[in-house]
C-alpha positions as CSV (number, residue, x, y, z in Angstrom):
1,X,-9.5,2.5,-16.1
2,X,-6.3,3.7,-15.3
3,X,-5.4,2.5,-11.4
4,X,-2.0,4.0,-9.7
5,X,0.0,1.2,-8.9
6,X,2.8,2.0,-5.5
7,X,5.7,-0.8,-5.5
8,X,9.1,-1.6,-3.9
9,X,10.9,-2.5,-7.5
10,X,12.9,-5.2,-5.6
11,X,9.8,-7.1,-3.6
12,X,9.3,-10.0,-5.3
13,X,5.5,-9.7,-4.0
14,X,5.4,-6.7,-5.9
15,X,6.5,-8.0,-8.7
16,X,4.2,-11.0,-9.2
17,X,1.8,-8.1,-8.6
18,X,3.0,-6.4,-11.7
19,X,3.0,-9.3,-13.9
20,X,0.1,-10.1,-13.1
21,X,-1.4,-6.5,-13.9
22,X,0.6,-6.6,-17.1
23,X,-1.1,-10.6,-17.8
24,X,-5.1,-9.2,-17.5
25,X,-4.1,-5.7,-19.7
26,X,-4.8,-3.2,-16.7
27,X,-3.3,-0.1,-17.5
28,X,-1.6,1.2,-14.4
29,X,0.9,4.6,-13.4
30,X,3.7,2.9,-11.4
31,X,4.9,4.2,-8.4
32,X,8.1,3.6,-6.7
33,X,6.8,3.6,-2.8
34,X,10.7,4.2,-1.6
35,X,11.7,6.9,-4.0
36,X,8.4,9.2,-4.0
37,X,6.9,8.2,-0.3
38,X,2.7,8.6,0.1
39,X,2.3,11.7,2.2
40,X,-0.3,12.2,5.0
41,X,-2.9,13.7,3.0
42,X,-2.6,10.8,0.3
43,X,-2.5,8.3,3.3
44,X,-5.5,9.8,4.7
45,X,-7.5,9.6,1.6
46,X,-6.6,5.9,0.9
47,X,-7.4,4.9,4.5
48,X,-10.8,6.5,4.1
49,X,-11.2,5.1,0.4
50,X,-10.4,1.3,1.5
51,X,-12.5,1.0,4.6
52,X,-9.9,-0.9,6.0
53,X,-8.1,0.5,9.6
54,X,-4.8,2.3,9.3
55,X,-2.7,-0.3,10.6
56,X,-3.4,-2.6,8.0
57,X,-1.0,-0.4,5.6
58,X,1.5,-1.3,8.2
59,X,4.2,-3.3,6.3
60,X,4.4,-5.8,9.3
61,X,7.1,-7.7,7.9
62,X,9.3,-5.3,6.8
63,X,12.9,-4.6,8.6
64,X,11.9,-1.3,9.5
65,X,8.5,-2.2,11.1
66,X,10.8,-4.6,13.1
67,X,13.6,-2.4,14.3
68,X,11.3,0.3,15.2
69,X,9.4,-2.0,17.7
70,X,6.1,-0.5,16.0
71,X,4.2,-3.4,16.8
72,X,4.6,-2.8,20.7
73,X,3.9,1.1,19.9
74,X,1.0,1.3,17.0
75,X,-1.8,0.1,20.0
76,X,-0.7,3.6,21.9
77,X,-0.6,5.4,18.8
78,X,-4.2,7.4,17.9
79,X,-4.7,7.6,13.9
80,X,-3.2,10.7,12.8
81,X,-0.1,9.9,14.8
82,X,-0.1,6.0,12.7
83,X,-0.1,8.2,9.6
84,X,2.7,10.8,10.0
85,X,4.8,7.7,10.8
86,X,3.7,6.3,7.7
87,X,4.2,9.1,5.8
88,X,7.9,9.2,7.1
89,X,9.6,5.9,5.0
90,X,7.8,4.1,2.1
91,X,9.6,1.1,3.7
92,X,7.0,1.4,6.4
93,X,3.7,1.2,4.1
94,X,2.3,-2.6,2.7
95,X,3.1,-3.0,-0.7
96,X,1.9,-3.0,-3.2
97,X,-0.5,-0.8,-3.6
98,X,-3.3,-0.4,-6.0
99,X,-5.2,3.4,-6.0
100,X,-8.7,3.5,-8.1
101,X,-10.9,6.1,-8.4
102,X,-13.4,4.4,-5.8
103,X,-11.5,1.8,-4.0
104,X,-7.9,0.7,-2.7
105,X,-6.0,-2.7,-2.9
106,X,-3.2,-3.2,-0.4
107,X,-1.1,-6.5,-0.4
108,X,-1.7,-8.5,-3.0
109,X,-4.6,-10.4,-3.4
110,X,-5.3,-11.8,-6.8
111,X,-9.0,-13.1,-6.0
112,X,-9.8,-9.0,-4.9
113,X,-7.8,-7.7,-7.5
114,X,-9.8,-9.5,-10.3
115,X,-13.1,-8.5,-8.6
116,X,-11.6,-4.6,-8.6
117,X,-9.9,-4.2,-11.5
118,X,-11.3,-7.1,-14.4
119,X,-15.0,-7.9,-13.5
């Protein structure tokens, strides 16, 4: 299995994520989440893939999230809306990000990762 793997090089969360990818052998196509942004339709897919809702590929934490006052504006926002914004600035989408053929992995979790990706 060959799982697409979208990171911020310089996120030290996305790094550990990396190593440990690298540690359990799972061959991966890396993906720099700043330089070649997710667009809607890829966003779109992914939402629908994980099951999870779109603002949960909000990168909460992240300056831009912050300066942009999204949390205050995402409630008003309907779903297609959330992902144009998203598609806008990689630096607004959780990192990493792990892209299977069935499922999707955002944030890293290393308990959900093994279940995905080694079991």
């Amino acid at each position: 299995m060959n799982v697409l793997f979208l990171e911020y090089p310089k996120c030290s969360t996305c790094q550990k994520a990396k190593k440990w990818l690298d540690d359990h052998q799972v061959s991966y196509t890396d993906r720099h989440i700043k330089e070649k942004n997710p667009n809607a339709g890829e966003l779109n897919e992914w939402i629908g893939k994980s099951g999870l809702p779109t603002k949960k590929f909000f990168n909460t934490s992240g300056l831009l999230y912050k300066s942009m006052a999204l949390k205050e504006k995402l409630p008003d926002m309907d779903q297609d809306a959330q992902v144009k914004l998203l598609a806008t600035d990689g630096m607004l989408v959780k990192r990493p990000l792990i892209i299977g053929d069935d499922f999707v992995l955002v944030g890293f979790k290393p308990n959900e990762w093994e279940e995905k990706l080694i079991n």
